[in-house]
Wavefront OBJ file of the C-alpha trace (Angstrom):
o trace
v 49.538 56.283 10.574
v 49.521 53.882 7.973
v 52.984 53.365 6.676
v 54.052 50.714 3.833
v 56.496 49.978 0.862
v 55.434 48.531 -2.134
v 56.742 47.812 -5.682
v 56.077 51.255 -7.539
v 52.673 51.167 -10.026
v 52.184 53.885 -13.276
v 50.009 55.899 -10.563
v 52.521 56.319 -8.089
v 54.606 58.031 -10.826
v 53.084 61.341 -10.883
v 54.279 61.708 -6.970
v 57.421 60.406 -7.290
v 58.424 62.965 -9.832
v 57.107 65.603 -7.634
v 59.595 64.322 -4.966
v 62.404 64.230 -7.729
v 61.917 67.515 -8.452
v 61.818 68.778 -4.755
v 65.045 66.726 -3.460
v 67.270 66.725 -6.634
v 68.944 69.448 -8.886
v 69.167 67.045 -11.683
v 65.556 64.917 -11.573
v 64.584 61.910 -13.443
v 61.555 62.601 -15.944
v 58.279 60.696 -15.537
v 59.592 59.190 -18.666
v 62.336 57.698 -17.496
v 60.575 55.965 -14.122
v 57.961 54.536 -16.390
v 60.753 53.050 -18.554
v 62.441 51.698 -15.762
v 59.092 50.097 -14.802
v 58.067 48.703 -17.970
v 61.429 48.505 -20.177
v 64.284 47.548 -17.863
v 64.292 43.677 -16.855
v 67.165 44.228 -14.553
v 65.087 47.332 -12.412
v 62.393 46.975 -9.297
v 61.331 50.363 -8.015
v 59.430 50.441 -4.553
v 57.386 53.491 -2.803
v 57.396 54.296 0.849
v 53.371 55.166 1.048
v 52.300 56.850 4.391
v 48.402 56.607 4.665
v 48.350 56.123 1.331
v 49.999 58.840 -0.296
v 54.115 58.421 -1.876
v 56.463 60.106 0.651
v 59.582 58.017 -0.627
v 60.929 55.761 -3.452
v 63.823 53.808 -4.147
v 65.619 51.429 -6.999
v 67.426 48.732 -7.815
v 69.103 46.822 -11.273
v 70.519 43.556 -10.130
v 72.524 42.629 -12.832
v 73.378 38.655 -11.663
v 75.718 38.465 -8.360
v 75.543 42.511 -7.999
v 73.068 45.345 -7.409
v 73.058 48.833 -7.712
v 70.739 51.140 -5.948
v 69.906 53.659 -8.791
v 67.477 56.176 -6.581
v 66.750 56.643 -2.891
v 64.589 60.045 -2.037
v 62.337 60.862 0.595
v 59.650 63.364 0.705
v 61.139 66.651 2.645
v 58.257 66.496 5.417
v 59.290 63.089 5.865
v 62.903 62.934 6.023
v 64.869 62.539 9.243
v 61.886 59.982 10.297
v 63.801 57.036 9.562
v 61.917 56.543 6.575
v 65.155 56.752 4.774
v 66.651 53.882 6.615
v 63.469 51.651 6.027
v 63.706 52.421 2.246
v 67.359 51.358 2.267
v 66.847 47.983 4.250
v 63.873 47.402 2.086
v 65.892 47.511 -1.304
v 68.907 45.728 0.013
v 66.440 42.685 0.961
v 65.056 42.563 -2.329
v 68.474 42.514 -3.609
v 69.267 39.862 -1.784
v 66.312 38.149 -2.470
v 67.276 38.533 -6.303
v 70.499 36.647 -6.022
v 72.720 39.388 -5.025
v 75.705 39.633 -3.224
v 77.018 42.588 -2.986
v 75.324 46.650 -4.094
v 76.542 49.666 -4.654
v 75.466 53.371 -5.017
v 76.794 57.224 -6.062
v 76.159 59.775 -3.578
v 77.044 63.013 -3.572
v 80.252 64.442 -2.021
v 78.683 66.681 -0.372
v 76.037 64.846 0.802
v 77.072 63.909 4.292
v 73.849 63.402 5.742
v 73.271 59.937 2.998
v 76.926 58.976 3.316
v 76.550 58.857 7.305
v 73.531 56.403 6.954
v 75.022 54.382 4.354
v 77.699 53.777 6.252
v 75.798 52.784 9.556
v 74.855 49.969 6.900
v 77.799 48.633 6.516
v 78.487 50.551 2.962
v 82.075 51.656 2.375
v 83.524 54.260 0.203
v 85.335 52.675 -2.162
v 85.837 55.399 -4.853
v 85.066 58.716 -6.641
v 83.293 59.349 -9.912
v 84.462 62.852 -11.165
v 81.615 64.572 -12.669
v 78.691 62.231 -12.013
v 76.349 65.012 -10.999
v 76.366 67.951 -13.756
v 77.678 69.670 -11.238
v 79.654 67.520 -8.357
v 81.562 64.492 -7.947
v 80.060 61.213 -6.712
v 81.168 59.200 -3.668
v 81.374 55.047 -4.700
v 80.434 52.913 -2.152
v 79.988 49.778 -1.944
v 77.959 46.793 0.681
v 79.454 43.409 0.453
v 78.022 40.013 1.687
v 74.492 41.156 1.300
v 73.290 37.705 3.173
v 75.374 38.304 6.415
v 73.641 41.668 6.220
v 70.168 40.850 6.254
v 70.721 37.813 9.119
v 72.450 40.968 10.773
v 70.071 43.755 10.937
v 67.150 40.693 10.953
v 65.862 42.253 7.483
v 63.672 40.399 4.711
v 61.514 41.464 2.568
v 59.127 38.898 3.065
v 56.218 39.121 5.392
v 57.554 42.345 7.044
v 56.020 45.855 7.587
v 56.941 49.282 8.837
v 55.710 49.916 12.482
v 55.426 53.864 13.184
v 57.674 54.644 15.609
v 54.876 55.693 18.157
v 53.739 52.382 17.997
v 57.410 51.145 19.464
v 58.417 53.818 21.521
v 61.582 54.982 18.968
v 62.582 57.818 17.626
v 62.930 55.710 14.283
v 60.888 53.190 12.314
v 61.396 49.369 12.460
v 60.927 46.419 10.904
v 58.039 43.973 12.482
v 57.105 40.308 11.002
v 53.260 40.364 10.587
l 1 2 3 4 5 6 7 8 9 10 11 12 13 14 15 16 17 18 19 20 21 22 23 24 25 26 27 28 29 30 31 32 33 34 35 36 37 38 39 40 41 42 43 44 45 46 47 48 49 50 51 52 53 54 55 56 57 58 59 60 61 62 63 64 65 66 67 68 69 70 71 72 73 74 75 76 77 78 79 80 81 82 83 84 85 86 87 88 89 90 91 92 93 94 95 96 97 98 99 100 101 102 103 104 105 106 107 108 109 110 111 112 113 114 115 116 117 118 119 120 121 122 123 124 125 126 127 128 129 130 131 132 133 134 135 136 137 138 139 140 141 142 143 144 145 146 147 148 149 150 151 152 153 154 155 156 157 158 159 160 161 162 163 164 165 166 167 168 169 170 171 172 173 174 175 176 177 178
C-alpha cells in the first residue's frame, strides 16, 4: 500500500467532493474547493492518497500568528485507520511551518469520535458556536504553542511520509523521515 499526502491539485477535486458528500450533511461544492485552491491566499488544502486514489483531505487559512483548520474528512472505508490522525499532524505542521502559533477548528457536538482525537492532540474546547451546522451547534477548540507540538509528537512536514501500519507492526499509521 502506497499511502501519501500531498497539496490538493484541480483533479483531486472530483474525489474529494465525493467524500464531502458521503461524510457531511452540509458538503462543500466543487466550487468552493477550487476557489479555495485558486482564490484564497490565506488556504493550503492537502489529500491523503492511498495507491493513488483520494481517501482523505484536509485545510488550512493561516491568517499571520493563527490557523484554522477549515476541513478534515476521511473516506468511510478508510476511517478508524489512523488516517485521520496523519491528516491532522500533517496540517498542523504546515501550519507551523507557515508562521503559526496557535489553530483552531468547529466540530460538531455530537461528534465525539473527532473531539476525542483532537483532544489526544493537545486541542482544548474552548467554546460553543450556536448554530454553526444548519442543524447543530459547534464545539471551539483550540491548539496552542504549535512549535512545542511538533518537537512533541516529532512532526514536520518536511521530508516525512506515511508508513502503513503493516510495515511497523501498529494498529495506526506513523510518521517516518525518508
Amino acid at each position: 500500500m502506497n499511502v501519501s499526502i500531498e497539496p490538493m491539485k484541480f483533479s483531486h477535486v472530483p474525489s474529494v467532493v465525493a467524500i464531502e458528500k458521503q461524510v457531511y450533511s452540509s458538503p462543500w461544492s466543487e466550487h468552493a474547493f477550487i476557489n479555495e485552491i485558486l482564490d484564497n491566499g490565506f488556504a493550503s488544502y492537502y489529500v491523503l492518497l492511498i495507491d493513488g486514489e483520494v481517501a482523505g483531505y484536509t485545510g488550512i487559512w493561516v491568517i499571520l500568528d493563527e490557523a484554522h483548520i477549515t476541513t478534515l474528512a476521511i473516506s468511510p472505508p478508510w476511517q478508524g485507520k489512523g488516517f485521520g490522525r496523519s491528516l491532522l499532524e500533517h496540517v498542523i505542521a504546515e501550519a507551523a511551518k507557515k508562521g503559526a502559533t496557535r489553530i483552531t477548528l468547529e466540530v460538531r457536538i455530537s461528534n465525539l469520535k473527532a473531539q476525542s482525537l483532537y483532544k489526544k492532540l493537545g486541542f482544548a474546547a474552548c467554546g460553543v458556536r450556536p448554530n454553526y451546522y444548519t442543524d447543530e451547534d459547534a464545539l471551539v477548540m483550540w491548539l496552542d504553542k504549535l512549535p512545542s507540538f511538533c518537537d512533541k509528537y516529532s512532526v514536520s512536514a518536511a521530508n516525512k511520509k506515511i508508513v502503513p501500519a503493516a510495515e511497523q507492526g501498529w494498529e495506526r499509521k506513523l510518521w517516518k523521515k525518508n
